[in-house]
Each structure stands twice: as C-alpha cells, then as structure tokens.
C-alpha atoms as a printed R data frame, in Angstrom:
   type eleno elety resid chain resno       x       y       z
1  ATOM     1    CA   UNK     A     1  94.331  81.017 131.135
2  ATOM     2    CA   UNK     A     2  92.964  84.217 132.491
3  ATOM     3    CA   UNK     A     3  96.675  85.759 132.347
4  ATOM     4    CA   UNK     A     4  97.045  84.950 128.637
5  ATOM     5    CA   UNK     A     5  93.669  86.352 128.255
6  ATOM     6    CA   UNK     A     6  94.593  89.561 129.316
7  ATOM     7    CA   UNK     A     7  97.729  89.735 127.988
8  ATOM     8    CA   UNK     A     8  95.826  89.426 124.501
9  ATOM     9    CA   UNK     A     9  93.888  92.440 125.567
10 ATOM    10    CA   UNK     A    10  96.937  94.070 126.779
11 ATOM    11    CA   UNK     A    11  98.744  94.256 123.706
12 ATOM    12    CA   UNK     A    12  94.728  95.298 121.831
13 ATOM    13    CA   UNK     A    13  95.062  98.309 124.365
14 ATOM    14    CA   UNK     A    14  98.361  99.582 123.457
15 ATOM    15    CA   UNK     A    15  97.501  99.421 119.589
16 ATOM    16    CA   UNK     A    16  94.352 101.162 120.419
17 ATOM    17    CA   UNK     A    17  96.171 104.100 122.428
18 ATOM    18    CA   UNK     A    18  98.984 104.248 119.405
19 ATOM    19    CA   UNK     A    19  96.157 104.041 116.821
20 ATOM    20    CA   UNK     A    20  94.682 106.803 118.303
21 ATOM    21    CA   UNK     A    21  97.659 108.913 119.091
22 ATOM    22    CA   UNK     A    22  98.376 108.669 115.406
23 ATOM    23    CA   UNK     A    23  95.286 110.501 114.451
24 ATOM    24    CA   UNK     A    24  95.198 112.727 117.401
25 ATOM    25    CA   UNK     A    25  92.216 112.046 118.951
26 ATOM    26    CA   UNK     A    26  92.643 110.630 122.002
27 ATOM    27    CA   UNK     A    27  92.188 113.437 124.882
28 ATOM    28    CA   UNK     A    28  90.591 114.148 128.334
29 ATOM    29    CA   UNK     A    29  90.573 110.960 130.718
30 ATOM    30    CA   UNK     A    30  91.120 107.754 128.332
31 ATOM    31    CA   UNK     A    31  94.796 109.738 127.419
32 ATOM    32    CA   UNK     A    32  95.928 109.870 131.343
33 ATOM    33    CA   UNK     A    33  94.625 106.357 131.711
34 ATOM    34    CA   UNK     A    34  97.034 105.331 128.867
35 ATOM    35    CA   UNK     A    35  99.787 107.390 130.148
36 ATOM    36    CA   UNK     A    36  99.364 105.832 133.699
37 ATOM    37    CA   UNK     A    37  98.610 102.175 133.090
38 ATOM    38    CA   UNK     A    38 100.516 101.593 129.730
39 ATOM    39    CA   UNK     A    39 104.443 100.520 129.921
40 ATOM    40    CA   UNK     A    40 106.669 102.728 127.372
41 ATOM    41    CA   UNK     A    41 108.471  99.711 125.736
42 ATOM    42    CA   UNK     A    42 105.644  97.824 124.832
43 ATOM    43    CA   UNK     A    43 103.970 101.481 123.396
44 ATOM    44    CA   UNK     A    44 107.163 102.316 122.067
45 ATOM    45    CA   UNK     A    45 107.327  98.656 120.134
46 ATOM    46    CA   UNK     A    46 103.769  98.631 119.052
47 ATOM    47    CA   UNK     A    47 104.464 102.244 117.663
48 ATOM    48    CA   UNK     A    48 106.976 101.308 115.441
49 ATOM    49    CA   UNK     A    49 105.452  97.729 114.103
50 ATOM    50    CA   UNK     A    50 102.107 100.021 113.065
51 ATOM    51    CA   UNK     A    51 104.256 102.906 111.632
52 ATOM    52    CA   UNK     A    52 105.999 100.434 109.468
53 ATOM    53    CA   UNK     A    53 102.974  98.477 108.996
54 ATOM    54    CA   UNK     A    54 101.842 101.817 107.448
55 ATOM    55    CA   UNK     A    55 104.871 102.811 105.138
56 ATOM    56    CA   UNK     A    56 104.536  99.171 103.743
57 ATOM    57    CA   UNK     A    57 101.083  99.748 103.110
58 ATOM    58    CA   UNK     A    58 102.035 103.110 101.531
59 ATOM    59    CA   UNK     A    59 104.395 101.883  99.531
60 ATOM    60    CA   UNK     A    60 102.331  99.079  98.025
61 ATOM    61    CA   UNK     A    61  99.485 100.998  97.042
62 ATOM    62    CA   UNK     A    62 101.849 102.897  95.112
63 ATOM    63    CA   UNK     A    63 103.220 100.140  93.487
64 ATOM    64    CA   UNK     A    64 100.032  98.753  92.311
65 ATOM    65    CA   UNK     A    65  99.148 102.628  91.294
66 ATOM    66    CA   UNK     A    66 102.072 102.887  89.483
67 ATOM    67    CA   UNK     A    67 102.125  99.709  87.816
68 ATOM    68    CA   UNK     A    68  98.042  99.747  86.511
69 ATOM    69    CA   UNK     A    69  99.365 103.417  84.834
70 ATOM    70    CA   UNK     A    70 101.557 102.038  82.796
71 ATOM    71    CA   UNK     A    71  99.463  99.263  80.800
C-alpha cells in the first residue's frame, strides 16, 4: 500500500513541477530537485494532459462568452 501511496504523490509532484514551470516560477533548489529526481516521460505526459487541459478550458470559456453575447 505504501508503493501506491507514493505513486499518488508521484504523479502530484510532477503536476506541481509542470504547474509551476508554466508560470515560471519555479527556481533555485526545488528546480534541480525536479530536474534530478523527476523522469522526462512522465513530465513530458503530464505536460501535455495540463496544456490541453488548458486549451479546453480556453476554449470553453469562450464558448460560453460568445454564446451569453448573442442573447
């Protein structure tokens, strides 16, 4: 149980370190941790599920905006 505990975490850690590498603001030590304990695939894969998670959310709001404009 411990293993699927931290695998839970693992995959909160990576969408942490992308979270934050999207707004730029991870630096100093916490950024080499990342870069030395995190896998690439796994930061690669959790990169593009939140990038698309973001375009969908884009593209919603924008439907709803353009949609309450036109009543």
């Amino acid at each position: 149980m411990d293993d699927r505990l931290s695998e839970r975490w693992a995959w909160l850690q990576y969408a942490q370190a992308v979270l934050w590498s999207f707004f730029g603001i991870r630096r100093g030590n916490r950024a080499r941790q990342d870069a030395t304990q995190l896998r690439p695939v796994p930061l690669i894969v959790m990169a593009l599920c939140l990038a698309a998670a973001f375009v969908a959310l884009l593209l919603f709001v924008a439907s709803v905006a353009a949609k309450g404009g036109s009543t």
